[in-house]
LORO-68769 format. One line per field, with one value per residue (C-alpha): x, y, z. Coordinates in pm, 1 decimal, decimal comma, m for minus. Last residue first. Example, Ala and Ser with C-alpha at 12.3 -4.5 7.8 and 13.67 -1.06 7.14 Angstrom:
LORO-68769
c1 (1367,0;1230,0) .
c2 (m106,0;m450,0) .
c3 (714,0;780,0) .
END
This chain:
LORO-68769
c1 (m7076,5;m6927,5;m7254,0;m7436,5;m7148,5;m7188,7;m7563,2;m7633,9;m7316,7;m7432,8;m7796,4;m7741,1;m7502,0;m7758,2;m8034,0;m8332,4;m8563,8;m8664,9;m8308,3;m8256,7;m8532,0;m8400,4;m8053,9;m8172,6;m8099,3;m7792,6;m7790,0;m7529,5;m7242,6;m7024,1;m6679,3;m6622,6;m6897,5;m7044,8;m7284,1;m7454,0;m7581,3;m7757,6;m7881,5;m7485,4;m7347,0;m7476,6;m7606,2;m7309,0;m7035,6;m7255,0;m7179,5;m6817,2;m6658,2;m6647,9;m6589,2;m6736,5;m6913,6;m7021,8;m7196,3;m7215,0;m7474,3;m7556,5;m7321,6;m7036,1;m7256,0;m7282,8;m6900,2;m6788,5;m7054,1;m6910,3;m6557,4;m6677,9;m6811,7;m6568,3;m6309,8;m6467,2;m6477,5;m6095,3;m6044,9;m5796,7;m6007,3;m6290,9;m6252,0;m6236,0;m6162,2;m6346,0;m6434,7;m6550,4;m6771,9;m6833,2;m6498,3;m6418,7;m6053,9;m5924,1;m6196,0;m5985,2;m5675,2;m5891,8;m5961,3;m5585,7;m5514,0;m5855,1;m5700,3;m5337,1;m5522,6;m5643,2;m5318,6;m5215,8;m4936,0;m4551,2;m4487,0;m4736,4;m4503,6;m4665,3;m4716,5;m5053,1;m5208,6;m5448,8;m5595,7;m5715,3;m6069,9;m6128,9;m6308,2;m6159,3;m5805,8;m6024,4;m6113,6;m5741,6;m5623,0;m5906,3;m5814,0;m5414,0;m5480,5;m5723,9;m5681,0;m5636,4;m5405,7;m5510,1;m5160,3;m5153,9;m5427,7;m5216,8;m4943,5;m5125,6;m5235,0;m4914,9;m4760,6;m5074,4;m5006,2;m4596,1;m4459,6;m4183,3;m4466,0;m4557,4;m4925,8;m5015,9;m5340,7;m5356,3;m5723,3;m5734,7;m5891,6;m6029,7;m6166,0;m6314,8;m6449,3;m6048,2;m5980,3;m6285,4;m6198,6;m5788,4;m5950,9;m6162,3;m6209,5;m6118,3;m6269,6;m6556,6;m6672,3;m7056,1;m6995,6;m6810,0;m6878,3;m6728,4;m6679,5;m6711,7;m6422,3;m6046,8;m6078,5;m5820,6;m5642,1;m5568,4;m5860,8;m6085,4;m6320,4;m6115,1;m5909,5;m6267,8;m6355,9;m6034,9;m6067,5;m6425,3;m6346,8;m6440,7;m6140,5;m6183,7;m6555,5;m6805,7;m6948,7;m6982,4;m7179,7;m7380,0;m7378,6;m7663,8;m7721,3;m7568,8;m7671,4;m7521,5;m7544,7;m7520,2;m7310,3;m7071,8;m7000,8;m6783,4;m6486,3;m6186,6;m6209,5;m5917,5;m5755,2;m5417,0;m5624,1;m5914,3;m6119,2;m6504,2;m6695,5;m7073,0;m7127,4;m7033,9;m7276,3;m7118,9;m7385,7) .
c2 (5112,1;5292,2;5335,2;5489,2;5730,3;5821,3;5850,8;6066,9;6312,3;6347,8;6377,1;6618,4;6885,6;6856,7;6974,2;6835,0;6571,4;6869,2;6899,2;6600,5;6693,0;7013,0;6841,3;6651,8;6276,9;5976,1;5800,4;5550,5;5540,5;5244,7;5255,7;5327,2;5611,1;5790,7;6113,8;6151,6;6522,8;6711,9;7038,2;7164,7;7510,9;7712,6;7374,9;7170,3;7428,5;7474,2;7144,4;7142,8;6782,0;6834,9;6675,4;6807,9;6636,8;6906,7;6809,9;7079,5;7331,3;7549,2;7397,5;7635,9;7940,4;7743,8;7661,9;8021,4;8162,9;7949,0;8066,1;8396,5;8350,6;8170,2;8460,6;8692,6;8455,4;8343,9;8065,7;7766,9;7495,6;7596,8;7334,5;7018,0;6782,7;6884,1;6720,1;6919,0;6761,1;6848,1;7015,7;7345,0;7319,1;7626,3;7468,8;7249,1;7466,9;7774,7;7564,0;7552,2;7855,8;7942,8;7719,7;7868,2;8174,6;8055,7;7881,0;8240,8;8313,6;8277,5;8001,0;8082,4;8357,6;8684,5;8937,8;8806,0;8832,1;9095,4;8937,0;8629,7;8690,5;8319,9;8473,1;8720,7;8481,5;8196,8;8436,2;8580,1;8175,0;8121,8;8454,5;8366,7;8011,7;8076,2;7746,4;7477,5;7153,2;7012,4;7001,4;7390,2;7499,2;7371,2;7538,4;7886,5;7855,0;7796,0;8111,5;8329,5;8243,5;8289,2;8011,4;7855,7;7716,5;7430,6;7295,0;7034,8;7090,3;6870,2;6778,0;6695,3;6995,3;6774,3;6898,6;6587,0;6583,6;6505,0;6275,4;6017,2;6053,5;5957,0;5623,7;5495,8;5138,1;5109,5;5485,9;5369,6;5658,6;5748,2;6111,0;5993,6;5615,9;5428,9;5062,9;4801,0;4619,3;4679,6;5022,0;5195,2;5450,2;5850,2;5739,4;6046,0;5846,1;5641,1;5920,4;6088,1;5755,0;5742,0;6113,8;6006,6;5733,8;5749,3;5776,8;6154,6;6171,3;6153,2;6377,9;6399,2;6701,0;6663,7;7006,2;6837,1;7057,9;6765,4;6445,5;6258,3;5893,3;5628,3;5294,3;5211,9;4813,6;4921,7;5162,5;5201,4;4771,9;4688,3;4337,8;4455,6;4808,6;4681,9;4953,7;4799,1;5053,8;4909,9;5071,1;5491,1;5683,3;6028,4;6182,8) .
c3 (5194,8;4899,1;4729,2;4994,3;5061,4;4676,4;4657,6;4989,2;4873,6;4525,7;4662,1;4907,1;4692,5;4448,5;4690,9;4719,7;4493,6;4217,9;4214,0;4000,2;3751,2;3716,8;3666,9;3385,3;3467,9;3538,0;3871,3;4011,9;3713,0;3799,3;3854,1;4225,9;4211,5;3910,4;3893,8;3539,9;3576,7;3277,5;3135,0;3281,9;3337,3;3666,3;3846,8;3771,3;3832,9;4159,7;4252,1;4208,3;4180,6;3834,9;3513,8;3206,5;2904,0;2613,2;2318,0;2072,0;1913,2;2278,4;2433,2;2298,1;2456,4;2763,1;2775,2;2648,1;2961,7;3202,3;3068,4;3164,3;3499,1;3650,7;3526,1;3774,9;4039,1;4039,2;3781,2;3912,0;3810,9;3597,1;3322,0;3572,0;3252,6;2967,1;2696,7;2397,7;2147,1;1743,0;1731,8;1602,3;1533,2;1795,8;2058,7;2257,4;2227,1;2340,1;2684,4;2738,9;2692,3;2914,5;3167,6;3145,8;3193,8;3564,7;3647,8;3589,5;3337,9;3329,1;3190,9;2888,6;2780,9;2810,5;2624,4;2537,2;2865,2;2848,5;2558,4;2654,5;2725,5;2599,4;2313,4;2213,0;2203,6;2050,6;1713,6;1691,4;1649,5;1410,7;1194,8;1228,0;1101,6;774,6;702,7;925,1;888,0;1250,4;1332,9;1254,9;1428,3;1770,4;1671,3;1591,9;1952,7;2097,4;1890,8;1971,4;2341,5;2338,8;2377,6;2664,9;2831,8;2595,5;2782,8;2899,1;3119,8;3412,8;3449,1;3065,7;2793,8;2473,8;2179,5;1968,8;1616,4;1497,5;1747,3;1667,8;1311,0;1371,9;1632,3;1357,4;1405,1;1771,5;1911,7;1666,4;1472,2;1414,0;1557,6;1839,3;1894,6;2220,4;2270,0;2514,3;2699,3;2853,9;2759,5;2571,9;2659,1;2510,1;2255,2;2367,3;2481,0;2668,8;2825,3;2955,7;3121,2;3307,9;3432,3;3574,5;3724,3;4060,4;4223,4;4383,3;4414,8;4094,9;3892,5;3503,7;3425,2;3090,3;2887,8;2563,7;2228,1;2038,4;2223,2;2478,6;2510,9;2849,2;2919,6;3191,9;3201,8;3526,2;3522,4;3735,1;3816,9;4006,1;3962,8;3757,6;3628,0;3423,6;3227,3;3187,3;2908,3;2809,3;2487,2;2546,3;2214,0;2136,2;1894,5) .
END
């Protein structure tokens, strides 16, 4: 379970995040939304121990991001907004990198396993400088999964992906969220609707509804409500 205890993150006098509390359960794609400031990227650092907040606590798998910060890493797969990536490697070389700080065995079979199923295969010739924005997503969405997490956190996943390629790493993502948690940011409402069981939309800090997105939808469009709760908000 990842379990978020009343997160505040302090910048000088701003507040990025808000006593911001909610779970996720295995099984669960949650879409974090939120405009441009919202918090959403600074909520996904805390909880994957890149920052720390300035109060509450976050458990990953019955690991406290403060007592237990090596655990919390090790059931997490994270993919940030701006993917970092080492562009002067070769794909399988990257990959067999990354399986390689997480002391894996049976590295070339793992790293041969996320190439299928990223659809990276056409593009393994190539050094990662001098792929698509949209591969260097699915390299960098293979590098979240290459250890088998518990949770993936995803950072605007689909950015970049022409409409072919949408669909396919939509499919990885549902097919992963089928027996892990899954939290992914979007602003992209249909990324929401086509992937995620559940919406939590935030707005300057503070998370301003949180439910299944059937049950969302049942009161209008999603596209409505986001923009109806988050211009509220701000006034």
């Amino acid at each position: 379970m990842l379990k978020v205890r009343n997160i505040t993150k302090k910048f000088g006098s701003q507040r990025a995040l808000d006593n911001v509390s909610f779970d996720i359960q295995p099984g669960e794609i949650v879409g974090l939304l939120g405009p441009n400031g919202a918090g959403k990227s600074t909520l996904m650092k805390i909880i994957t121990c890149y920052i720390p907040p300035t109060s509450g606590d976050v458990e990953v798998c019955g690991h406290s991001i403060f007592d237990d910060p090596k655990a919390v890493c090790r059931s997490i797969g994270y993919l940030p907004e701006h993917n970092p990536l080492y562009t002067d490697m070769y794909i399988p070389e990257f990959l067999s990198f990354v399986a390689g700080t997480y002391s894996l065995k049976n590295v070339k079979q793992r790293v041969d396993e996320m190439i299928e199923l990223t659809g990276l295969t056409p593009e393994l010739g190539k050094k990662i400088g001098k792929l698509s924005k949209g591969y260097r997503q699915r390299v960098g969405l293979a590098q979240a999964m290459i250890h088998d997490p518990a949770i993936l956190i995803l950072d605007e996943p689909t950015t970049g992906l022409d409409p072919n390629q949408l669909e396919e790493i939509r499919k990885v993502i549902r097919d992963a969220g089928k027996h892990k948690i899954v939290l992914l940011s979007t602003h992209i409402m249909q990324e929401v609707e086509a992937m995620c069981s559940r919406a939590i939309i935030i707005n300057h800090g503070k998370i301003v509804t949180d439910g299944a997105v059937a049950e969302l939808e049942k009161k209008g469009p999603l596209e409505h409500l986001f923009h109806t709760l988050t211009i509220d908000k701000a006034k």
